[in-house]
C-alpha positions as CSV (number, residue, x, y, z in Angstrom):
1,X,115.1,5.1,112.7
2,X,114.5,1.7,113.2
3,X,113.9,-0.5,110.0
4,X,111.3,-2.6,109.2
5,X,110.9,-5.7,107.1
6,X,107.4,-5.0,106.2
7,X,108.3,-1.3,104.9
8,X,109.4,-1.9,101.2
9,X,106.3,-4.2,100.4
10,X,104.6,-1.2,101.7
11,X,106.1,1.6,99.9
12,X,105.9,-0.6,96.8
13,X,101.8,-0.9,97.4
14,X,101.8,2.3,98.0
15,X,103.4,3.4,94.8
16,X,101.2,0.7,92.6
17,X,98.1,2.8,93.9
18,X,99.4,6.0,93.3
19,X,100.3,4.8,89.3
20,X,96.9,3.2,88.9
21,X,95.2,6.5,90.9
22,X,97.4,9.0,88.7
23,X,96.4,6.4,84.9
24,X,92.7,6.4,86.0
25,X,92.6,10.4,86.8
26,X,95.1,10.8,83.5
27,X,92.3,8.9,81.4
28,X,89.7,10.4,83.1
29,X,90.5,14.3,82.0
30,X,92.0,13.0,78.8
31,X,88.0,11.9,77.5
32,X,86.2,14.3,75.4
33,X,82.4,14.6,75.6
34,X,80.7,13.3,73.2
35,X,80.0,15.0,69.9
36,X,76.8,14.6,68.3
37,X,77.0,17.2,65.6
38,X,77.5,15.2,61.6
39,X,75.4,13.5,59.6
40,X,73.5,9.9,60.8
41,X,71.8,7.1,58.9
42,X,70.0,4.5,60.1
43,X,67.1,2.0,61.0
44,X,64.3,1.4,62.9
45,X,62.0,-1.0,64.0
46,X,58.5,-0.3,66.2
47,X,55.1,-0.9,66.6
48,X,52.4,1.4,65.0
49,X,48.8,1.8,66.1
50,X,46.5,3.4,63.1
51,X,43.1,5.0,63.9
52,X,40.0,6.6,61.9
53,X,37.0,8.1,62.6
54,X,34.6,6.2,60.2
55,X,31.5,7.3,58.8
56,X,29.3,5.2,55.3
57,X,26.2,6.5,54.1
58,X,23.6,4.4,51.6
59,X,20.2,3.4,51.2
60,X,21.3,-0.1,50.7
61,X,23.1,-0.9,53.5
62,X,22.0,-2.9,56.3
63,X,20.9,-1.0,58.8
64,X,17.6,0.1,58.6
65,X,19.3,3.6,59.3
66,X,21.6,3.3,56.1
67,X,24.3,5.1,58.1
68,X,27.8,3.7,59.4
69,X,29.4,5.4,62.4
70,X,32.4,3.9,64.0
71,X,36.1,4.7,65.5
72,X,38.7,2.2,64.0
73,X,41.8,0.8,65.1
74,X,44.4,-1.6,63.6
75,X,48.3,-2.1,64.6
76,X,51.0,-3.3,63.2
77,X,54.8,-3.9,63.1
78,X,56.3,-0.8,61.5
79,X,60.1,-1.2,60.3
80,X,61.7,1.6,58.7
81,X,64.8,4.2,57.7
82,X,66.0,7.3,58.4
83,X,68.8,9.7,57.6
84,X,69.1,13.2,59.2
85,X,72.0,15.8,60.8
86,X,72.5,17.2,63.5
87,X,74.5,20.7,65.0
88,X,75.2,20.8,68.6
89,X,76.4,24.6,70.1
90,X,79.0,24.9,73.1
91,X,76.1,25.1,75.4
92,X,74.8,21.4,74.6
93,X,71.9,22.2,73.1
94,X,71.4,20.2,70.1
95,X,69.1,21.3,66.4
96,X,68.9,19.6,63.7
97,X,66.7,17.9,61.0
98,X,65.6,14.0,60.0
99,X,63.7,12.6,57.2
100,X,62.2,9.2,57.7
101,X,60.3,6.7,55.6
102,X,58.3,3.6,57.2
103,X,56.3,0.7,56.1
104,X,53.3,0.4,58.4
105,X,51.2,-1.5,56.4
106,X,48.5,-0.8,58.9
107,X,44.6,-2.1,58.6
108,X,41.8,-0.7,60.4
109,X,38.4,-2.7,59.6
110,X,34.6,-2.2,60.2
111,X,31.9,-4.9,59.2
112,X,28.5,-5.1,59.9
113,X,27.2,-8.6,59.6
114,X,23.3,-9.0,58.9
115,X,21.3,-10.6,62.1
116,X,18.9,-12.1,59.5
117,X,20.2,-13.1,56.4
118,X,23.2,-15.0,57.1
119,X,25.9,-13.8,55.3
120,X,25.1,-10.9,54.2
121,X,27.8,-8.1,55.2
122,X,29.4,-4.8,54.4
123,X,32.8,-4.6,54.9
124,X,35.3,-1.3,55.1
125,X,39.2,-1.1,55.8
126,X,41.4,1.7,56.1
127,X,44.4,1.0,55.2
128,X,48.0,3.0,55.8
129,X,50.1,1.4,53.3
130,X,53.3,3.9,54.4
131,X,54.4,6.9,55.7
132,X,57.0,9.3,56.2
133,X,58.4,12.2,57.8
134,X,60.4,15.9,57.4
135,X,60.9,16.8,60.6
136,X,63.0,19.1,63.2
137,X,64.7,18.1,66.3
138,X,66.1,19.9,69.3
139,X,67.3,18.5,72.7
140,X,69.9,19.1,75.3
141,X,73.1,16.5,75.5
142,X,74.0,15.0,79.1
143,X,77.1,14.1,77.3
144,X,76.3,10.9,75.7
145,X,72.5,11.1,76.9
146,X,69.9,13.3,74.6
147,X,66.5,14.2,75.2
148,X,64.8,15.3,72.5
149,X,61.7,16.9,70.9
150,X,61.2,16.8,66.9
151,X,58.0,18.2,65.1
152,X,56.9,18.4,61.4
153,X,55.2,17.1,58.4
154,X,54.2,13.4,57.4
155,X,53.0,12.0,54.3
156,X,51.0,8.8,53.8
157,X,49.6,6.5,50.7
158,X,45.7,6.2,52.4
159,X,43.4,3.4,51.3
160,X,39.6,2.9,51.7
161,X,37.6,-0.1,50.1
162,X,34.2,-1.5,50.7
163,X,32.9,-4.7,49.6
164,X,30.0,-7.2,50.2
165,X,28.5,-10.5,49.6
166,X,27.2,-9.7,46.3
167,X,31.3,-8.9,45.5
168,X,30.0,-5.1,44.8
169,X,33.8,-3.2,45.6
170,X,34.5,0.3,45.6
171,X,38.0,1.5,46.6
172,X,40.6,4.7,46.5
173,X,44.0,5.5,47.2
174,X,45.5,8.2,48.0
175,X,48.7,10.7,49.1
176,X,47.9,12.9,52.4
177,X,49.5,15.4,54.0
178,X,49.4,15.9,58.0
179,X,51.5,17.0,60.9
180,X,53.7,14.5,63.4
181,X,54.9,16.1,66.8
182,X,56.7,13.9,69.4
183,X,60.0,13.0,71.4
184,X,62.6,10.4,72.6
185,X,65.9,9.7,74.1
186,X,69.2,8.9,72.3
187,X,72.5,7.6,73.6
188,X,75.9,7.6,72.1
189,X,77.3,4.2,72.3
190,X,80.2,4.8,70.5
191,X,81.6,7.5,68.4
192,X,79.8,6.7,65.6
193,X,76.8,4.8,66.3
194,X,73.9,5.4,68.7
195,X,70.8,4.2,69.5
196,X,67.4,6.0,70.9
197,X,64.0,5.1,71.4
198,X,61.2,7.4,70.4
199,X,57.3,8.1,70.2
200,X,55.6,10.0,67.2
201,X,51.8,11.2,67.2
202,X,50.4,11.7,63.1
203,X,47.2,13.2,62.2
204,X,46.5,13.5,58.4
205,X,43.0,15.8,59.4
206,X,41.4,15.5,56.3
207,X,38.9,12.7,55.6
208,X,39.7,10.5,53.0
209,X,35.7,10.3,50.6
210,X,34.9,7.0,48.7
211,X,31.9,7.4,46.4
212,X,29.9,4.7,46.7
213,X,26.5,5.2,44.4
214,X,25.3,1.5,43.1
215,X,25.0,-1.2,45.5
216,X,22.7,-4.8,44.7
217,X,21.7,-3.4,41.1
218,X,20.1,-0.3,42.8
219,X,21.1,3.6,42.6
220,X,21.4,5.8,45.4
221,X,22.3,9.5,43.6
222,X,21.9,11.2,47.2
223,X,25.2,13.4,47.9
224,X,25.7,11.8,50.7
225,X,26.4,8.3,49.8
226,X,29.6,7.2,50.3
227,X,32.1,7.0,53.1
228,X,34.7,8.7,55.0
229,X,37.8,8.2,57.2
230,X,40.4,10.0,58.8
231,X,43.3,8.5,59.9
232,X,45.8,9.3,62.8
233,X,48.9,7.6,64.1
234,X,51.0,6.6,67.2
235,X,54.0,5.1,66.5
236,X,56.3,3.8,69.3
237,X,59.8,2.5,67.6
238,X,63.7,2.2,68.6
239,X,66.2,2.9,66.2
240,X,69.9,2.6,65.5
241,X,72.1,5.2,64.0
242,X,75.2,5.4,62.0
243,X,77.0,8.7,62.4
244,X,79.4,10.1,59.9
Protein backbone atom coordinates (compact mmCIF):
# COMPACT_ATOMS: atom_id res chain seq x y z
CA UNK A 1 0.00 0.00 0.00
CA UNK A 2 1.31 3.13 -1.01
CA UNK A 3 1.54 5.94 1.67
CA UNK A 4 0.40 9.22 1.60
CA UNK A 5 1.47 12.47 3.20
CA UNK A 6 -1.97 13.75 3.40
CA UNK A 7 -3.35 10.53 5.26
CA UNK A 8 -2.60 11.25 9.08
CA UNK A 9 -4.08 14.90 8.85
CA UNK A 10 -6.97 12.90 7.54
CA UNK A 11 -7.33 10.25 10.01
CA UNK A 12 -6.74 12.88 12.68
CA UNK A 13 -9.96 14.95 11.14
CA UNK A 14 -11.59 12.18 10.98
CA UNK A 15 -11.21 11.10 14.59
CA UNK A 16 -11.94 15.04 15.83
CA UNK A 17 -15.44 14.48 14.13
CA UNK A 18 -16.20 11.26 15.48
CA UNK A 19 -15.27 12.65 19.36
CA UNK A 20 -17.28 15.81 18.83
CA UNK A 21 -20.21 13.40 16.95
CA UNK A 22 -19.99 10.72 19.79
CA UNK A 23 -19.93 14.23 22.95
CA UNK A 24 -22.90 15.80 21.07
CA UNK A 25 -24.97 12.33 20.80
CA UNK A 26 -23.55 11.46 24.59
CA UNK A 27 -25.09 14.84 25.72
CA UNK A 28 -27.90 14.52 23.70
CA UNK A 29 -29.40 11.05 25.39
CA UNK A 30 -27.88 12.20 28.69
CA UNK A 31 -30.79 15.33 28.91
CA UNK A 32 -33.84 14.60 30.89
CA UNK A 33 -37.15 16.24 29.83
CA UNK A 34 -38.21 18.64 31.68
CA UNK A 35 -40.12 18.28 34.89
CA UNK A 36 -42.83 20.57 35.67
CA UNK A 37 -44.33 18.81 38.66
CA UNK A 38 -43.39 21.20 42.43
CA UNK A 39 -44.51 24.08 43.71
CA UNK A 40 -44.09 27.79 41.68
CA UNK A 41 -44.27 31.44 42.80
CA UNK A 42 -44.26 34.21 40.88
CA UNK A 43 -45.24 37.60 39.13
CA UNK A 44 -47.08 38.99 36.57
CA UNK A 45 -47.64 41.91 34.67
CA UNK A 46 -50.63 42.61 31.92
CA UNK A 47 -53.20 44.67 30.69
CA UNK A 48 -56.79 44.44 31.88
CA UNK A 49 -59.96 45.68 30.07
CA UNK A 50 -63.06 46.08 32.75
CA UNK A 51 -66.71 46.21 31.34
CA UNK A 52 -70.37 46.85 32.85
CA UNK A 53 -73.61 46.91 31.71
CA UNK A 54 -74.92 50.20 33.22
CA UNK A 55 -78.35 51.09 33.98
CA UNK A 56 -79.55 54.71 36.66
CA UNK A 57 -82.94 55.41 37.30
CA UNK A 58 -84.35 58.97 38.95
CA UNK A 59 -86.76 61.64 38.43
CA UNK A 60 -84.01 64.15 38.72
CA UNK A 61 -81.73 63.34 36.34
CA UNK A 62 -81.24 64.94 33.11
CA UNK A 63 -82.91 63.38 30.67
CA UNK A 64 -86.27 64.02 30.35
CA UNK A 65 -86.58 60.12 30.40
CA UNK A 66 -84.90 59.99 33.97
CA UNK A 67 -83.34 56.72 32.86
CA UNK A 68 -79.50 55.87 32.17
CA UNK A 69 -78.58 52.95 29.81
CA UNK A 70 -75.16 52.37 28.76
CA UNK A 71 -72.22 49.53 28.24
CA UNK A 72 -68.95 50.70 29.98
CA UNK A 73 -65.46 50.15 29.43
CA UNK A 74 -62.18 51.21 31.15
CA UNK A 75 -58.51 49.53 30.93
CA UNK A 76 -55.79 49.49 32.74
CA UNK A 77 -52.30 48.14 33.65
CA UNK A 78 -52.91 45.12 35.88
CA UNK A 79 -49.62 43.83 37.86
CA UNK A 80 -49.91 41.04 40.14
CA UNK A 81 -48.79 37.61 42.02
CA UNK A 82 -49.30 34.15 42.03
CA UNK A 83 -48.32 30.98 43.70
CA UNK A 84 -49.67 27.51 42.67
CA UNK A 85 -48.42 23.52 42.11
CA UNK A 86 -48.38 21.53 39.70
CA UNK A 87 -48.33 17.26 39.14
CA UNK A 88 -47.35 16.01 35.80
CA UNK A 89 -48.19 12.02 35.10
CA UNK A 90 -45.74 9.70 32.79
CA UNK A 91 -47.99 10.54 29.95
CA UNK A 92 -47.26 14.47 30.01
CA UNK A 93 -50.32 15.53 30.87
CA UNK A 94 -50.07 18.17 33.45
CA UNK A 95 -53.09 19.14 36.63
CA UNK A 96 -52.72 21.25 39.06
CA UNK A 97 -53.96 24.37 40.94
CA UNK A 98 -52.99 28.40 41.22
CA UNK A 99 -54.16 31.16 43.30
CA UNK A 100 -53.60 34.65 42.08
CA UNK A 101 -54.16 38.10 43.44
CA UNK A 102 -54.00 41.42 41.03
CA UNK A 103 -54.31 45.00 41.34
CA UNK A 104 -56.43 46.31 38.38
CA UNK A 105 -57.39 49.30 39.62
CA UNK A 106 -59.77 49.55 36.69
CA UNK A 107 -62.37 52.63 35.99
CA UNK A 108 -65.22 52.45 33.81
CA UNK A 109 -67.18 56.02 33.54
CA UNK A 110 -70.52 57.26 32.24
CA UNK A 111 -71.59 61.08 32.24
CA UNK A 112 -74.23 62.82 30.79
CA UNK A 113 -73.49 66.46 30.32
CA UNK A 114 -76.69 68.86 30.09
CA UNK A 115 -77.06 70.50 26.44
CA UNK A 116 -78.65 73.52 28.18
CA UNK A 117 -77.48 74.40 31.35
CA UNK A 118 -73.79 74.39 31.18
CA UNK A 119 -72.39 72.44 33.61
CA UNK A 120 -74.75 70.62 34.87
CA UNK A 121 -73.84 66.67 34.85
CA UNK A 122 -74.35 63.28 36.34
CA UNK A 123 -71.46 61.35 36.69
CA UNK A 124 -71.13 57.29 37.44
CA UNK A 125 -67.79 55.02 37.62
CA UNK A 126 -67.39 51.53 38.15
CA UNK A 127 -64.65 50.81 39.61
CA UNK A 128 -62.59 47.27 40.07
CA UNK A 129 -60.30 48.15 42.74
CA UNK A 130 -58.68 44.22 42.65
CA UNK A 131 -59.25 40.88 42.03
CA UNK A 132 -58.22 37.46 42.44
CA UNK A 133 -58.33 33.98 41.56
CA UNK A 134 -58.63 29.97 42.81
CA UNK A 135 -58.28 28.22 39.90
CA UNK A 136 -57.46 24.65 38.10
CA UNK A 137 -55.11 24.00 35.36
CA UNK A 138 -54.52 21.16 33.02
CA UNK A 139 -52.25 21.02 29.79
CA UNK A 140 -50.12 18.67 27.97
CA UNK A 141 -46.03 19.18 28.12
CA UNK A 142 -44.05 19.27 24.69
CA UNK A 143 -41.14 18.86 26.98
CA UNK A 144 -40.39 22.38 27.99
CA UNK A 145 -43.56 23.74 25.97
CA UNK A 146 -47.16 23.72 27.90
CA UNK A 147 -50.36 24.49 26.70
CA UNK A 148 -52.76 24.96 29.13
CA UNK A 149 -56.39 25.55 30.13
CA UNK A 150 -57.35 26.71 33.93
CA UNK A 151 -60.99 27.51 35.14
CA UNK A 152 -62.41 28.65 38.43
CA UNK A 153 -63.52 31.28 40.79
CA UNK A 154 -62.58 35.09 41.08
CA UNK A 155 -63.28 37.56 43.72
CA UNK A 156 -63.37 41.32 43.38
CA UNK A 157 -63.70 44.68 45.75
CA UNK A 158 -66.61 46.43 43.18
CA UNK A 159 -67.18 50.13 43.48
CA UNK A 160 -70.09 52.31 42.14
CA UNK A 161 -70.39 56.26 42.92
CA UNK A 162 -72.43 58.96 41.43
CA UNK A 163 -72.01 62.56 41.77
CA UNK A 164 -73.08 65.93 40.27
CA UNK A 165 -72.63 69.55 40.08
CA UNK A 166 -74.55 70.30 43.15
CA UNK A 167 -71.71 67.74 44.94
CA UNK A 168 -74.86 65.38 45.75
CA UNK A 169 -72.52 61.72 46.07
CA UNK A 170 -73.76 58.35 46.61
CA UNK A 171 -71.35 55.48 46.52
CA UNK A 172 -70.83 51.48 47.64
CA UNK A 173 -68.34 49.04 47.78
CA UNK A 174 -68.39 45.81 47.70
CA UNK A 175 -66.80 41.92 47.65
CA UNK A 176 -68.24 39.66 44.54
CA UNK A 177 -68.03 36.50 43.62
CA UNK A 178 -67.86 35.27 39.77
CA UNK A 179 -66.30 32.65 37.53
CA UNK A 180 -62.79 33.10 35.30
CA UNK A 181 -62.23 30.38 32.55
CA UNK A 182 -59.30 30.81 30.13
CA UNK A 183 -55.74 29.56 28.84
CA UNK A 184 -52.04 30.21 27.87
CA UNK A 185 -48.67 28.79 27.13
CA UNK A 186 -45.70 28.28 29.50
CA UNK A 187 -42.13 27.47 28.75
CA UNK A 188 -39.40 26.07 30.99
CA UNK A 189 -36.43 28.17 30.68
CA UNK A 190 -34.56 26.73 33.16
CA UNK A 191 -35.02 24.12 35.79
CA UNK A 192 -36.45 26.37 38.02
CA UNK A 193 -37.96 29.25 36.42
CA UNK A 194 -40.41 29.66 33.56
CA UNK A 195 -42.27 31.99 31.93
CA UNK A 196 -45.86 31.87 30.04
CA UNK A 197 -48.22 34.21 28.68
CA UNK A 198 -51.94 33.83 29.35
CA UNK A 199 -55.58 35.20 28.74
CA UNK A 200 -58.43 35.15 31.56
CA UNK A 201 -62.20 36.00 30.85
CA UNK A 202 -64.19 37.20 34.59
CA UNK A 203 -67.79 37.62 34.95
CA UNK A 204 -68.98 38.51 38.46
CA UNK A 205 -73.02 38.14 37.02
CA UNK A 206 -74.61 39.91 39.58
CA UNK A 207 -75.32 43.59 39.43
CA UNK A 208 -73.84 45.65 41.88
CA UNK A 209 -77.42 48.32 43.27
CA UNK A 210 -76.61 51.87 44.53
CA UNK A 211 -79.61 53.50 46.11
CA UNK A 212 -79.83 56.73 45.06
CA UNK A 213 -83.21 58.50 46.62
CA UNK A 214 -82.49 62.51 47.10
CA UNK A 215 -80.96 64.38 44.45
CA UNK A 216 -81.16 68.67 44.32
CA UNK A 217 -83.19 68.75 47.71
CA UNK A 218 -85.97 66.60 46.10
CA UNK A 219 -87.18 62.89 47.00
CA UNK A 220 -87.74 60.26 44.61
CA UNK A 221 -89.10 57.11 46.94
CA UNK A 222 -89.95 55.10 43.63
CA UNK A 223 -88.15 51.47 43.97
CA UNK A 224 -86.59 51.97 41.11
CA UNK A 225 -84.29 54.74 41.78
CA UNK A 226 -80.90 53.98 41.83
CA UNK A 227 -78.40 52.36 39.66
CA UNK A 228 -76.86 49.15 38.59
CA UNK A 229 -73.71 47.62 37.06
CA UNK A 230 -72.23 44.44 36.28
CA UNK A 231 -68.85 44.01 35.73
CA UNK A 232 -66.79 41.52 33.55
CA UNK A 233 -63.19 41.16 32.78
CA UNK A 234 -60.51 40.26 30.10
CA UNK A 235 -57.26 40.24 31.27
CA UNK A 236 -54.28 39.56 28.93
CA UNK A 237 -50.85 39.32 31.16
CA UNK A 238 -47.32 37.36 30.98
CA UNK A 239 -45.83 36.13 34.02
CA UNK A 240 -42.66 34.67 35.46
CA UNK A 241 -42.36 31.79 37.72
CA UNK A 242 -40.09 30.47 40.37
CA UNK A 243 -40.31 26.73 40.74
CA UNK A 244 -39.36 24.95 43.89
Amino acid sequence: MKYNKITPPVITLLVVIAAIVSHISIGSAQEMPYKWTGAYAGANLGAIWSGSQFTANNAVFLPNSSTYNASITGTDVNPGLQMGYLLQFQNNWVVGAEGDFTYASSNSHYQYNDTVWVGQYDRFTVNNNVQGSLRLRAGYAFDRFLPFITAGVSFANVGLRYNNELNDHYSKNTTQTGWVVGGGLEYGLLSNLSVRTEYLYTDYGNALNLNIHNLAAFADNSDGAGAQANLYSHVVRAAVNYRF
